[in-house]
DSSP file (Angstrom, degrees, kcal/mol; ACC not computed):
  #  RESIDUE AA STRUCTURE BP1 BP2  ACC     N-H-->O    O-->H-N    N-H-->O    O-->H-N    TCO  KAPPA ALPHA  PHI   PSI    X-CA   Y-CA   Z-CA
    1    1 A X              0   0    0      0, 0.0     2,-0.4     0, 0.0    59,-0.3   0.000 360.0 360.0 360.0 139.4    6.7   -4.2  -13.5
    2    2 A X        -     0   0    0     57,-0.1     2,-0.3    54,-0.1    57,-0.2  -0.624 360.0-162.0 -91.3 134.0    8.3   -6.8  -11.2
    3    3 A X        -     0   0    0     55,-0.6    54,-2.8    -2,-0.4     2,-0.3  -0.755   9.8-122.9-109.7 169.0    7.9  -10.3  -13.2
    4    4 A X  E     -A   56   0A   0     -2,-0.3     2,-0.3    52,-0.2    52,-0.2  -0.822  20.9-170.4-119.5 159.4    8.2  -13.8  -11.6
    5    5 A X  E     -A   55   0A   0     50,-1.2    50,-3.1    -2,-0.3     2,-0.5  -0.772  15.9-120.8-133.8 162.1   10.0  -16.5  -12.1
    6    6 A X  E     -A   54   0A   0     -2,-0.3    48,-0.3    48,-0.2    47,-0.1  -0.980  30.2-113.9-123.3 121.2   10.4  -20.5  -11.0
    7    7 A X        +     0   0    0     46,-1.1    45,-1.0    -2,-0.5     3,-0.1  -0.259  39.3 172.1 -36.5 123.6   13.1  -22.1   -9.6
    8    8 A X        +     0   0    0     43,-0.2     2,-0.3    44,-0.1    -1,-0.2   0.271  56.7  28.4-164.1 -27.4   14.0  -24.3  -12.2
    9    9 A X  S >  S-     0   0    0     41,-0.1     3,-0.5     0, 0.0     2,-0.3  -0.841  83.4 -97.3-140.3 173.3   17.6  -26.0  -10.8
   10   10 A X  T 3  S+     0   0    0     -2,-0.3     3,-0.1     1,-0.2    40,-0.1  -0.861  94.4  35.7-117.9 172.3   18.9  -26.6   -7.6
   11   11 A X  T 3  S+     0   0    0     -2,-0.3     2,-0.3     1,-0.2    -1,-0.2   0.749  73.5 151.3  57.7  35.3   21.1  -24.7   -5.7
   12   12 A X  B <   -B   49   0B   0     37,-0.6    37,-0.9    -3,-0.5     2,-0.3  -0.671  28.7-157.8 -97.6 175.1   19.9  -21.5   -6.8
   13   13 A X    >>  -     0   0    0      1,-0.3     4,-2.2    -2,-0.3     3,-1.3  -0.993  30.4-110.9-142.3 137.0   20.2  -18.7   -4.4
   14   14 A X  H >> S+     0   0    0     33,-0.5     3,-4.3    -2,-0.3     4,-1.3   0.933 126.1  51.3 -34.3 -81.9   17.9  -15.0   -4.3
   15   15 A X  H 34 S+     0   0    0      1,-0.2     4,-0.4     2,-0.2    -1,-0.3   0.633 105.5  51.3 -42.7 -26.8   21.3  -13.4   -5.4
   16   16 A X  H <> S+     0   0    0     -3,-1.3     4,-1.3     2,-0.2    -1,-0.2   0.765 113.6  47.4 -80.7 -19.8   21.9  -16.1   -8.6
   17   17 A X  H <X>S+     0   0    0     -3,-4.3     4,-1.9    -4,-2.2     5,-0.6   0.955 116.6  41.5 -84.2 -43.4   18.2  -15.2   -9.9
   18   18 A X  I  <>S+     0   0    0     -4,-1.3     5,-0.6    -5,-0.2     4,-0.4   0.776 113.4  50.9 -70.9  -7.8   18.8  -11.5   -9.5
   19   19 A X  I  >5S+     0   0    0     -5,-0.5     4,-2.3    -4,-0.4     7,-0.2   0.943 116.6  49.5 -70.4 -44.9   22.5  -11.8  -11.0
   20   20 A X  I  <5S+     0   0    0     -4,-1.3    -2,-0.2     1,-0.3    -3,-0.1   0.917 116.2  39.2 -41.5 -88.6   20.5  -13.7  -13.8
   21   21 A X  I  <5S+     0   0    0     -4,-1.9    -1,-0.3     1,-0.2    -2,-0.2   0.793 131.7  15.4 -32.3 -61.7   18.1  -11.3  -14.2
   22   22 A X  I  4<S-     0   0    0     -5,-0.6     2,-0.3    -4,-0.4    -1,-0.2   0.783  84.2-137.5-118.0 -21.5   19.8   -7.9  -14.0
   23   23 A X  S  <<S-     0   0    0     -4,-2.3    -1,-0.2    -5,-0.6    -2,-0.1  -0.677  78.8 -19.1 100.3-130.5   23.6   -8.6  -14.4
   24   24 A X  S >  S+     0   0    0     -2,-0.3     3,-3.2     1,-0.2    -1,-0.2   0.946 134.0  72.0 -82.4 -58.8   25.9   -6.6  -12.0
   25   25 A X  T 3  S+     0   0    0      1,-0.3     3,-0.4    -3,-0.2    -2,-0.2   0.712 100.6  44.1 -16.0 -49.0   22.7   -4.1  -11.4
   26   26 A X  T 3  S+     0   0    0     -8,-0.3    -1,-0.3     1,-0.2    -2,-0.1   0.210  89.9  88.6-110.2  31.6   21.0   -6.6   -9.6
   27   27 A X  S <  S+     0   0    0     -3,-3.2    -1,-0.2    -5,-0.1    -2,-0.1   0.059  72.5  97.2 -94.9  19.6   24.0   -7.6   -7.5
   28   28 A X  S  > S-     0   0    0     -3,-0.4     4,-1.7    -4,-0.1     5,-0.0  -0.399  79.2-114.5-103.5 143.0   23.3   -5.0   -4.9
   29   29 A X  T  4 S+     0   0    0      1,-0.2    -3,-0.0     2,-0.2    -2,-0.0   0.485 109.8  53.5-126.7  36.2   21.7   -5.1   -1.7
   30   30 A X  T  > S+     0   0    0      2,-0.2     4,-1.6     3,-0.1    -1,-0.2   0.468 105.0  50.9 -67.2 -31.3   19.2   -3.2   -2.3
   31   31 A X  H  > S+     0   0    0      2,-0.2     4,-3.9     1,-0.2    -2,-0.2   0.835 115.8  45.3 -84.9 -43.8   18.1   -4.9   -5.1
   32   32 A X  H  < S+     0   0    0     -4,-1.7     4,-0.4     2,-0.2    -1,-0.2   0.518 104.8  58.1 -86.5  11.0   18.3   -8.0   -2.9
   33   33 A X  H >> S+     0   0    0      2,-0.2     4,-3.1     3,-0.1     3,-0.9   0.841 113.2  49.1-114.9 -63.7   16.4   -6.4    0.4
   34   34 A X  H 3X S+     0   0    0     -4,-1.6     4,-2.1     1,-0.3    -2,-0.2   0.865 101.7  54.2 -57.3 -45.0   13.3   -5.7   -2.5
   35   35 A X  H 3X S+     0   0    0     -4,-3.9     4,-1.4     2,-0.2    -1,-0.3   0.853 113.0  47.1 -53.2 -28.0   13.2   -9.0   -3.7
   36   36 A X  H <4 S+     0   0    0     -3,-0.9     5,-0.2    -4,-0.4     6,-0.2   0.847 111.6  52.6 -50.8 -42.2   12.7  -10.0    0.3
   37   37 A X  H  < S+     0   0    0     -4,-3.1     3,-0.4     1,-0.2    -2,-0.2   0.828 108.9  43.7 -62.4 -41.2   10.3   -7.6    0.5
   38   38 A X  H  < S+     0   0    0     -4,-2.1    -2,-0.2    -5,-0.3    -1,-0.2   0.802 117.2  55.8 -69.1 -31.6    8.4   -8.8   -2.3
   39   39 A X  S >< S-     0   0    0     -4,-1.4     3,-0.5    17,-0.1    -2,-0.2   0.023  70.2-171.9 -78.8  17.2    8.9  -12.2   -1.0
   40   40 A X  T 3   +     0   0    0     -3,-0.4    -3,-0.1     1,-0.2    -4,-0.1   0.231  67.8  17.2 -73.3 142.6    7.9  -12.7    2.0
   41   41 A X  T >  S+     0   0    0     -5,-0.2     3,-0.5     0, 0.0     4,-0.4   0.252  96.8 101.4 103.0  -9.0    8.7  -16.2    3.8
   42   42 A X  G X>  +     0   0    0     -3,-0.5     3,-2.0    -6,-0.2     4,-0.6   0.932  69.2  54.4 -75.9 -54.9   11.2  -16.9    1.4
   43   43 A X  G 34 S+     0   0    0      1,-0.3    -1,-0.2    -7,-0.2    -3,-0.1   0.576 104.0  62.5 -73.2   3.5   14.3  -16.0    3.2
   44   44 A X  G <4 S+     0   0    0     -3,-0.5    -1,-0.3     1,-0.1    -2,-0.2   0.774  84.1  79.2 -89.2 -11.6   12.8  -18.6    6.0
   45   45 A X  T <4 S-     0   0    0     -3,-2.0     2,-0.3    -4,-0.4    -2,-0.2   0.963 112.5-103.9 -37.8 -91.1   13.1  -21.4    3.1
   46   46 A X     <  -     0   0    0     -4,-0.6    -1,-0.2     1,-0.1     4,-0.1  -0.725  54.9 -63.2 156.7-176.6   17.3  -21.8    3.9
   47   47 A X  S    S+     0   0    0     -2,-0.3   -33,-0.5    -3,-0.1     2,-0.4   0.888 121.2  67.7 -47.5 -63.8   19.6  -20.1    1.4
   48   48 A X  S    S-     0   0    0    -35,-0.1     2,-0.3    -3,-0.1   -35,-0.2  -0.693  84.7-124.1-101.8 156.4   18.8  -21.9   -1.2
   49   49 A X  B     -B   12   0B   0    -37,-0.9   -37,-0.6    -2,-0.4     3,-0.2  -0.610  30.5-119.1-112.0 137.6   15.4  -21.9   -2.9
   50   50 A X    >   -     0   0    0     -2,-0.3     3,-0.7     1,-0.1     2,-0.3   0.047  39.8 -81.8 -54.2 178.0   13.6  -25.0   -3.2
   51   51 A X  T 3  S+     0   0    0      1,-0.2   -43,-0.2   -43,-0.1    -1,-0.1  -0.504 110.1  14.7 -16.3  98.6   12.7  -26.4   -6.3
   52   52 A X  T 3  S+     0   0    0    -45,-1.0     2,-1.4    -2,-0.3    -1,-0.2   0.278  86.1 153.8  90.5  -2.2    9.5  -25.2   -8.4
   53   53 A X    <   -     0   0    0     -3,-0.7   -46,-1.1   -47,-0.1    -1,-0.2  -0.459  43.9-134.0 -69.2 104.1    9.3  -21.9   -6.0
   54   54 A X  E     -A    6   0A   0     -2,-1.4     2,-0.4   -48,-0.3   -48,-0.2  -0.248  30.5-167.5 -30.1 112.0    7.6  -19.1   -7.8
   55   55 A X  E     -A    5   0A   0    -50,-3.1   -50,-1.2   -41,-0.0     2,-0.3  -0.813  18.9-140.2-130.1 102.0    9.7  -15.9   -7.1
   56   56 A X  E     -A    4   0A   0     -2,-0.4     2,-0.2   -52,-0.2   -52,-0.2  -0.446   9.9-165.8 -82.1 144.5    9.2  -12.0   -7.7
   57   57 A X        -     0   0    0    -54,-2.8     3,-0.1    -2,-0.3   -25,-0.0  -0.642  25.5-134.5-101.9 149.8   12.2  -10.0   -8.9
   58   58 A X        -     0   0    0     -2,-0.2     2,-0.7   -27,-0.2   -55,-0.6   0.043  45.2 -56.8 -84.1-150.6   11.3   -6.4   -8.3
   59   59 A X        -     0   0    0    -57,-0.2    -1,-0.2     1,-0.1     3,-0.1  -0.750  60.7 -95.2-106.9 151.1   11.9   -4.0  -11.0
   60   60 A X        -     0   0    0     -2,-0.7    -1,-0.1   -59,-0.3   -35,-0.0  -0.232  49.7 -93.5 -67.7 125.1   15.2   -3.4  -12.7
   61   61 A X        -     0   0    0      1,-0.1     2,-0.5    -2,-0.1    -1,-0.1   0.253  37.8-114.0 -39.1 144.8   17.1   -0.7  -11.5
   62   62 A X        -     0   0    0     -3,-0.1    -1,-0.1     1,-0.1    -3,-0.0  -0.592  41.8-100.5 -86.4 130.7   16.5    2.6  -13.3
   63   63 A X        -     0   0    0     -2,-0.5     2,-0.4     1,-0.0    -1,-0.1  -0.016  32.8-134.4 -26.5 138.3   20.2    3.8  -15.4
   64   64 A X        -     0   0    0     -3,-0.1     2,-0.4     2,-0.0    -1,-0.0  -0.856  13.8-127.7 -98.9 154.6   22.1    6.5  -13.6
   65   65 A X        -     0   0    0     -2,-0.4     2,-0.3     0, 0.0    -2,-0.0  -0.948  19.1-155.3 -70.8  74.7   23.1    9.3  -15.8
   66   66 A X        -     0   0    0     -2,-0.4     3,-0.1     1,-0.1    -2,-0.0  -0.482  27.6-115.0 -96.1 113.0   27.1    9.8  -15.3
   67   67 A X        -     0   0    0     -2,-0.3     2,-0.3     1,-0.1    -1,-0.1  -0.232  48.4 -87.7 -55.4 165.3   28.0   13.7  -16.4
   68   68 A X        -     0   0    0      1,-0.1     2,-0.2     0, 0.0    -1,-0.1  -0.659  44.0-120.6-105.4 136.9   30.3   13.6  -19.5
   69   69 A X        -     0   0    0     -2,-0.3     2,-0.7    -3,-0.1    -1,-0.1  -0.487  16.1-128.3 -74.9 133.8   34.3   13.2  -18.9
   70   70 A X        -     0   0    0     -2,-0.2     2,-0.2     0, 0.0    -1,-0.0  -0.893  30.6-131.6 -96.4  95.4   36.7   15.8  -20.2
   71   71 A X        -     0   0    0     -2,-0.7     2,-0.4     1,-0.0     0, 0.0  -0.279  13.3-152.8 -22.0 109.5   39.3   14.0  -22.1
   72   72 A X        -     0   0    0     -2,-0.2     2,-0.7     4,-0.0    -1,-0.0  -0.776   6.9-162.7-101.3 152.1   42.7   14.7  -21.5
   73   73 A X    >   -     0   0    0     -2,-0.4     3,-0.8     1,-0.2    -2,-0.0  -0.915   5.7-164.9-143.9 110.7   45.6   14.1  -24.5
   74   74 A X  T 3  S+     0   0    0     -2,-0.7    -1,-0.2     1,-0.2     0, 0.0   0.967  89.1  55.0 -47.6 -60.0   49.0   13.9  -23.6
   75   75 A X  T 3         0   0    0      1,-0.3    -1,-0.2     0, 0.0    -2,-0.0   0.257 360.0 360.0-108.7  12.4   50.2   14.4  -26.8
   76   76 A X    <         0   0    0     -3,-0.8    -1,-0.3     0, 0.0    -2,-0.1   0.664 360.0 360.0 -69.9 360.0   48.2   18.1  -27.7
């Protein structure tokens, strides 16, 4: 469920709330094309978002699954 959040400092930027938010996941710009999407009018604001502005972060990217790594040992 995408939750919202308020602009709280200045200088913040879409990308610093989703970095916030989601870590390297939400450092993507995918991640940052849905929070536009959710937001719309925002990205006419300037870069940075004013003060007290009510923002939704979409929802956090779902885990990929990475197939399991064969170990190798030199020393077998």
């Amino acid at each position: 469920m995408p939750q919202t959040v308020t602009v709280q400092g200045r200088r913040i930027t879409l990308d610093l709330l989703l970095w916030r938010a989601y870590g390297r996941a939400g450092n993507t710009a995918a991640m940052l094309a849905a929070a536009l999407k959710l937001n719309p009018g925002l990205a006419g604001q300037g870069p940075e978002i004013p003060l007290r502005t009510r923002v939704t972060l979409p929802d956090p990217p779902r885990a990929t699954t990475r197939a399991p790594r064969k170990v190798v040992s030199l020393f077998d």
